[in-house]
Structure formats: structure tokens, C-alpha cells
N, C-alpha and C positions, 0 to 999 in steps of 0.2 A: 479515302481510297485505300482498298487493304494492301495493294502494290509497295505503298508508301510506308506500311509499316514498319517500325525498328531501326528505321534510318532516325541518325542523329535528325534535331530539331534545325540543325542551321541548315543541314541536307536537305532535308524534307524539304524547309521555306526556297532555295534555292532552285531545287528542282522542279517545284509548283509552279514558279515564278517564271523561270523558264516555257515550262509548255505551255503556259496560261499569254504567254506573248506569242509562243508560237500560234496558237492557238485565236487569238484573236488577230493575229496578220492574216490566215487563211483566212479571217469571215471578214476582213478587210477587201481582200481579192475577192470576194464575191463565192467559195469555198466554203459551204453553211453543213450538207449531209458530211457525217464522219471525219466532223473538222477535229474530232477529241482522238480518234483513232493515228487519224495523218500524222497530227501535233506530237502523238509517243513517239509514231514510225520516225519522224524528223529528227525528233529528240535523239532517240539511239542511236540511227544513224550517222550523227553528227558525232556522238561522243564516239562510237568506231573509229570516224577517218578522222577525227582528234588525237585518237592516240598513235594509226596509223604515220599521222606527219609527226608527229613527238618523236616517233623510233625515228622518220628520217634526219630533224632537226640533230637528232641527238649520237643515229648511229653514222651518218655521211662522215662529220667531220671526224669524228673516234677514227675510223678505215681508211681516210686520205692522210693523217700524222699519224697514226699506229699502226699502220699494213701487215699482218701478217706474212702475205705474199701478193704476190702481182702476174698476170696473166699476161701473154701477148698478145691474145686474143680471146675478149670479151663474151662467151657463152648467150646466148640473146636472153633480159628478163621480161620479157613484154608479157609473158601467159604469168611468170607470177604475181606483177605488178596487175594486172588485168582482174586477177582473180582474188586480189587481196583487197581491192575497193568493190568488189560485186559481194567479197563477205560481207564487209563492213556494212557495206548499201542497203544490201537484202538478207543473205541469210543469218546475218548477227540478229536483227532484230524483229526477224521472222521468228528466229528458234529460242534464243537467248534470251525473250523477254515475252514476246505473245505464247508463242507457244509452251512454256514455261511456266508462264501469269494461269493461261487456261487450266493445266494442270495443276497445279496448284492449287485452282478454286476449285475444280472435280476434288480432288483428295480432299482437301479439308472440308466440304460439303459431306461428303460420303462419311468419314470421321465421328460430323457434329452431329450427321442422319444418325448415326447409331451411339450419340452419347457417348463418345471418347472425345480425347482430345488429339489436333494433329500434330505427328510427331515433330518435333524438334528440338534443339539444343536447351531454349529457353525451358518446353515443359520439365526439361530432366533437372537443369538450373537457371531456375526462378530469376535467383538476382543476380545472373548476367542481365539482365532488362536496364538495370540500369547502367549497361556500360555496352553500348552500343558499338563502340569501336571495337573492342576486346572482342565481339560477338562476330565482326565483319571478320575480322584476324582469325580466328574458330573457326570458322566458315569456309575463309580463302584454303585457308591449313589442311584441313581436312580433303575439298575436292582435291588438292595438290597430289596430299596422298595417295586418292583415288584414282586421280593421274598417272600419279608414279605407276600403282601396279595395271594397269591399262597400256601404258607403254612398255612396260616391262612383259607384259604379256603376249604384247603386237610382235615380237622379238622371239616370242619362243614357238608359236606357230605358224606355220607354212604358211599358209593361208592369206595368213592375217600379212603376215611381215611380205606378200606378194604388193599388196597394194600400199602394205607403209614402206616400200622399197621407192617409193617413186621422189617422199623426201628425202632418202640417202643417197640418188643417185647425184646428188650432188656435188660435181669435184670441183668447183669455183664456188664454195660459201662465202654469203654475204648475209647482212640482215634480212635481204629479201628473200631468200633461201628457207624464213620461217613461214611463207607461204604457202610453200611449194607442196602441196597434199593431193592426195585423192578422194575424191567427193565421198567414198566410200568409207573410208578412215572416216572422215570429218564428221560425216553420220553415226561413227560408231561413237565416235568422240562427245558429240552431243548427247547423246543418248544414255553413254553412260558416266555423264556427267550431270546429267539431267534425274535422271535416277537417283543417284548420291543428294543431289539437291534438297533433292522433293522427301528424303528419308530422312536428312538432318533437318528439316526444316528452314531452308535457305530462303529470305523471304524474295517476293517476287522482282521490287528495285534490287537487292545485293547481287542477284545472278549474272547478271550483265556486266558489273563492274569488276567481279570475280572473274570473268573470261577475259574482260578487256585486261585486268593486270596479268596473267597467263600468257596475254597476246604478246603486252610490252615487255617484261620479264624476258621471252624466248627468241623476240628482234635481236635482243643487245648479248643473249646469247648467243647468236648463230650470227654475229659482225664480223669481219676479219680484220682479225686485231689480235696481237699475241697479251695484251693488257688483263691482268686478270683482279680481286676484288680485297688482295692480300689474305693472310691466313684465317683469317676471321671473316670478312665478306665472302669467301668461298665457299666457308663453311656453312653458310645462312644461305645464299643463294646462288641461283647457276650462272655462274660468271661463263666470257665463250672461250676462256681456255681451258673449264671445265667440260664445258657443251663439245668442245671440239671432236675431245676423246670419243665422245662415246659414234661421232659423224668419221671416226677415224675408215681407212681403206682397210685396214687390218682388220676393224673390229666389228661387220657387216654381221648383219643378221645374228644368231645365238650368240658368237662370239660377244656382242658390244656390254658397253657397262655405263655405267651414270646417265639411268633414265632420267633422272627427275625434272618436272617441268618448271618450276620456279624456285623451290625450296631445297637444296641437298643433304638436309637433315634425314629424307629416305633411304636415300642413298647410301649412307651414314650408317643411316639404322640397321638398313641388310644387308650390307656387307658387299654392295655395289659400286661402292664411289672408288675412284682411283684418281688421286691428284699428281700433282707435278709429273703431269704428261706432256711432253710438246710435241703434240701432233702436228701437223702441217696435211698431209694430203689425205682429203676426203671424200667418199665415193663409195661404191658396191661396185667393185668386177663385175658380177652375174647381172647387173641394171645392162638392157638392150640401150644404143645407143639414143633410142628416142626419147627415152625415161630423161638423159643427161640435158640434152639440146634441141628438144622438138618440141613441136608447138603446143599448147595446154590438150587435146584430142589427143595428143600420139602420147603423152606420156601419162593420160586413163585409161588410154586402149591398153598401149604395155604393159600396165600395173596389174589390168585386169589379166590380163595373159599370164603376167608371173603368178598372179592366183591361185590362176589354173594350174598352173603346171607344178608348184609347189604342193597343194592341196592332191595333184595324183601321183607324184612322188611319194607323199607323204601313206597316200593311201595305202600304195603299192609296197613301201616298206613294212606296214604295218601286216598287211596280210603275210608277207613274207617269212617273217617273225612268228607269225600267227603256225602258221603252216611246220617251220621249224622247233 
């Protein structure tokens, strides 16, 4: 299976092992057409709300002994929790791995049809091949980056920053808090992380597990908890009193800083990061109130609204300008 390629040998064997019982439970139940399909769909699936309960295993207790702060009245999380198991269920492994896998084999098809080879880390160096960890680490590293400047981008235009306004409207952060998006984002998200994939050569098993540590990395980021990873673990990754700053009320929209999604070595790099901040309260003023505390509908509607309205603000200054 070409999916399986460049994963370590104990991976591979594990992961086989795996869908190959899934796989034969469905043709147990009587499940015989697209019993190999289902068997992936399960598989990924599973590893999704695996990591999903990880972050709560791991971020619940961190938030009841380290609280940053405490509310006296509770914001409702039902639309993020709601929506954070329908990714995991369906669009993780809808997007993250089939639709991913498919691409993948188009490109390298198209590549092999004209006698090149398709691109990736390995063709450039060879003998990472044999260090297939090092290769997953490349890999993670890279989309991160690609991340970074993706979120860093979402921030500098109207537009975009309408519909990423609907994670900042957040002013009770918790780990569930890294939910909280617009379908809209999420597509860009995909897309242009899917892009970066397919150009480094990311094989079709590491993608999935790439998004999945991105997931867990930005839970433990966005926990409320004033705990951070001391001067060295801050500096490698995004702890959430580095995460806080950038969710700070002050630092909305252009304003904000320390985009990075797992790694703040970017951050680092461009002149983005700002430590020993002690934020505490977090939000976006200009978020209408349904973005903060309304059901998962009213806070895509109003995201798409801020869109709007940002995107003819934006217009409107430009001609402005234009004219002057």
C-alpha cells in the first residue's frame, strides 16, 4: 500500500494490524462491499477522538489545579464540543487522509506519466530514507511553518480575519476553545495545508498524524492555566501562556503576535513572539455577541457577517486612497 510508505517498520506492522482486525470484524458482522474503505474511515476516526480524550485526560486536570481564572457563569460549550467530535468523525478523515491519499496518487501519477519524479523531501535527500523519524519531524516542521504564515496572514486581512474572528471571540478560554472555528477557516486550513503536503512530498499515512499533533499541541495551548513550559520549552513550543498573548483583548485582529501553531521557533524567527506576557482576559470587542455565546449557526452566520463587512470596509478604504 503506497499510503503506508516511509512510516517506520514497527508503524507500518502496527497500523496493518490494526485495520486488518478492523477489517475482518466488519466481514464478521456480515460488512463484505468496502469492508477496506470503512476499516481506514474507523481507523482514522478513532485515532481523531484518541487524541481528542488525550487533550481532555490531560488538559481537565492541568485547569481544575492551575486556573488561570474562574467565571461565575459558565459561557455554554456544547456547539464546540459538538463540533470537535463531527471533525474528528468525518471531516478528519474525509479530508486528512482520503482526500489527501487521492491527491497524492493524481500528482505522483501525473509526475511518473511524464517521467519525473514526485516532488519531495526524500528526492532532494536521498538518505533521510533511512531515518524515517527525522523525515516525520521535516515534515511536521515544515507544515507548522506553513501554518504559521497562514495564520499570520488570517490577521492581516479583513476578510479572512472576519471569519477567524469567531475563534477569538473568545473570552472564557479553555482547551475547548481550540475548536471553536469557522467552517470557512477550516477549509482554508485544509487546503492550504494540503497544498504544502503534496509539494513537500508528505506521504499519505504522515498527514493525518501531522494534523492530529497540531490538534493536541493547540488543546494544551488554549487550557486555562497560567503554567507555562519554562525558558526552553517555550521556546520549542507553544505553551498556553504563550498562546494566551496572542488570544489577548488588547491584541485582536492586526494588533496580535505569536501566531504559531505548535512550534514558536517562527515566531522566533520573525520577530513575532513576545514572552513573559501575563494576559488573562481574552476576546475581540468588535465579535457581535453571538460569535461569544451562541449556538454553533449564529456564530458562522456572524463570522460570515464580519466577512462582509470587513472585506467592504476594506474595500472602501482602498478606493478611498485610490481616489486621494
Amino acid at each position: 500500500m503506497s499510503w503506508i510508505s516511509h512510516a517506520t517498520p514497527i508503524a507500518t506492522g502496527a497500523i496493518t494490524c490494526v485495520i486488518g482486525s478492523l477489517e475482518s470484524s466488519l466481514h464478521h458482522i456480515g460488512v463484505i462491499q468496502h469492508s477496506h474503505v470503512l476499516a481506514l474511515w474507523l481507523f482514522f476516526a478513532g485515532c481523531g477522538v484518541l487524541q481528542l480524550c488525550l487533550s481532555f485526560l490531560i488538559c481537565t486536570p492541568i485547569e481544575r489545579i492551575w486556573p488561570l481564572t474562574s467565571w461565575a457563569e459558565r459561557n455554554p460549550i456544547v456547539a464546540d464540543v459538538t463540533y470537535a467530535f463531527f471533525v474528528r468523525l468525518v471531516l478528519f478523515p474525509l479530508i486528512a487522509f482520503f482526500e489527501y491519499d487521492w491527491l497524492r496518487q493524481q500528482l505522483d501519477g501525473f509526475f511518473l506519466a511524464h517521467s519525473m519524479k514526485p516532488p519531495s523531501l526524500l528526492a532532494l535527500v536521498p538518505a533521510l530514507a533511512s531515518w524515517p523519524l527525522l523525515v516525520f519531524f521535516i515534515n511536521f516542521a515544515t507544515l507548522d511553518l506553513s501554518d504559521y504564515w497562514r495564520h499570520r496572514l488570517s490577521h492581516r486581512y479583513g476578510w479572512w480575519y472576519g471569519v477567524h474572528s469567531v475563534h477569538h471571540a473568545e473570552d472564557q478560554m479553555t482547551f475547548w476553545s481550540d475548536e471553536r472555528s469557522h467552517v470557512l477557516e477550516d477549509t482554508i486550513t485544509y487546503l492550504w495545508l494540503i497544498a504544502v503536503g503534496l509539494l513537500i512530498g508528505v506521504p499519505s499515512l504522515q498527514f493525518p498524524f501531522v494534523i492530529l499533533g497540531f490538534r493536541f499541541v493547540g488543546s494544551l495551548a488554549h487550557s486555562n492555566t497560567s503554567i507555562s513550559y519554562g525558558w526552553l520549552g517555550d521556546h520549542i513550543f507553544i505553551s498556553p501562556r504563550f498562546h494566551r498573548t496572542h488570544h489577548a483583548l488588547k491584541a485582536a485582529g492586526r494588533r496580535s503576535c505569536n501566531f504559531g501553531t505548535a512550534l514558536s521557533w517562527w515566531d522566533i524567527t520573525f520577530n513575532t513572539a513576545k514572552f513573559r506576557d501575563n494576559t488573562i482576559e481574552t476576546g475581540d470587542a468588535g465579535a457581535e455577541p453571538a460569535m461569544v455565546s451562541g449556538s454553533w449557526g449564529a456564530q458562522q452566520a456572524a463570522g460570515f457577517r464580519r466577512m462582509v463587512r470587513l472585506a467592504r470596509r476594506a474595500r472602501k478604504a482602498h478606493a478611498t486612497k485610490a481616489i486621494s
